[in-house]
N, C-alpha and C positions, 0 to 999 in steps of 0.2 A: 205667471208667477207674480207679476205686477198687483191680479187683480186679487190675490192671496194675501196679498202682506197687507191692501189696503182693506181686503172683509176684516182679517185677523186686528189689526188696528181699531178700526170703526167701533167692532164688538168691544175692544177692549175699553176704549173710552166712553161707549156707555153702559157699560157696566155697571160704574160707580154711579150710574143716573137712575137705574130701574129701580121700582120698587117691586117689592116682596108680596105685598097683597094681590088677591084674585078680584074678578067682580063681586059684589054682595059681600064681601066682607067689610074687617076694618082696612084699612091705606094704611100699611106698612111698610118704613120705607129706612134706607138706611145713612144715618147723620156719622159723622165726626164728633170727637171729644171736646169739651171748649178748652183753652189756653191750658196751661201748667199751673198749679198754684205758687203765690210764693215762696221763696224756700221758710223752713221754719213756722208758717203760718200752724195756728194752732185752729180747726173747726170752730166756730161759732157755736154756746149749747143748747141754743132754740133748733140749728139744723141736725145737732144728731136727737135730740130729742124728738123731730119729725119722724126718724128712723124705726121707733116705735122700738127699739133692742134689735133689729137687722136683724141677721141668721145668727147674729154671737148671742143675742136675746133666746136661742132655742136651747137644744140641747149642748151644743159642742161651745157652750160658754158657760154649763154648771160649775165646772172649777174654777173660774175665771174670780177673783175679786173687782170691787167697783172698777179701780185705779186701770187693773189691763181689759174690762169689760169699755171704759172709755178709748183708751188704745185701740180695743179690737173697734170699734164703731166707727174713730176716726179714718181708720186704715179702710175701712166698706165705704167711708165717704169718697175719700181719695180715689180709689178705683173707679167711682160710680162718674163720677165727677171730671176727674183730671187723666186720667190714664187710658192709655193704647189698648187696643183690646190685646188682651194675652199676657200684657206685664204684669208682675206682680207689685203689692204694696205689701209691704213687710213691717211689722209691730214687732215690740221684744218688751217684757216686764222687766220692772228695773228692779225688783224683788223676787225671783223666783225664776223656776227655768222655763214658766210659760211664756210662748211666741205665735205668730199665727202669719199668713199670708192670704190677701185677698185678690182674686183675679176677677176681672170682667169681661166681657164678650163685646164683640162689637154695637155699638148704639143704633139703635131703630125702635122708629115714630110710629107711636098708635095713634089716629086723629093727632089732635094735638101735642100729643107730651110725646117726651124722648123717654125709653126704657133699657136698660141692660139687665141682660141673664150674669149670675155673679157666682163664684166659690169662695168660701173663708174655711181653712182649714187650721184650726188651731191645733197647737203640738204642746202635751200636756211631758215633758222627759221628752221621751224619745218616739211616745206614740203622737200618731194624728188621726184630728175626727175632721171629715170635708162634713160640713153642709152646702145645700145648693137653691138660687131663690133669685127672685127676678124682681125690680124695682124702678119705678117712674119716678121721674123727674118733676117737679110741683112749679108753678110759678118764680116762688120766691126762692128758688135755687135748691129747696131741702130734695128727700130723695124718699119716696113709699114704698117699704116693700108691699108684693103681691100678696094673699095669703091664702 
């Protein structure tokens, strides 16, 4: 029983060590989020500008005006950036009944950059449109989607 609890154990603490890649592939592997932003902090517009229009730049942000198309970009920062995989970041137009939420997946390292898989699902009323899209992390802290 002894030697159970101490396999069960072992495995569990490196768990969080393995990586994800095979031989001959990329080394994919799996990071943590960095700190929390401060409260209030409003994105920098050089780093959503990096964003290229995220997934709220596709389809499921035609309805969108500039004002919550910026909202929507901040909110894919936030997530990409500062948040737990799974939690949502939540946006709301201050004009209109449009809102949206963005979720990320847990963060892992291709070679050098950190990556998260992401959903934004913006709610135009009472409908919602998901898109879905995967984005690296840049030196200088902005965030690539994949395309």
């Amino acid at each position: 029983m002894k030697i159970r609890v101490a396999l069960v154990s072992a495995l569990l603490a490196l768990s969080g060590c393995g990586t994800l890649g095979k031989g001959g592939g990329p080394d994919i592997s799996i990071t943590n989020p960095p700190a929390s932003p401060p409260s209030g902090a409003k994105v920098a517009t050089t780093i959503i500008s990096a964003m290229a229009g995220g997934l709220v730049g596709g389809s499921i942000g035609s309805g969108l005006n500039e004002t919550e198309k910026r909202k929507a970009l901040e909110a894919e920062y936030k997530a990409l950036e500062y948040t737990a995989s799974g939690q949502k970041v939540t946006w709301k137009s201050d004009s209109s009944a449009h809102s949206g939420e963005v979720v990320a997946a847990q963060p892992y390292r291709v070679g050098s950059q950190d990556c998260r898989q992401y959903t934004h699902t913006v709610f135009t009323g009472t409908a919602g449109q998901t898109a879905r899209g995967t984005a690296c992390r840049n030196t200088d802290g902005s965030w690539t989607p994949l395309t």
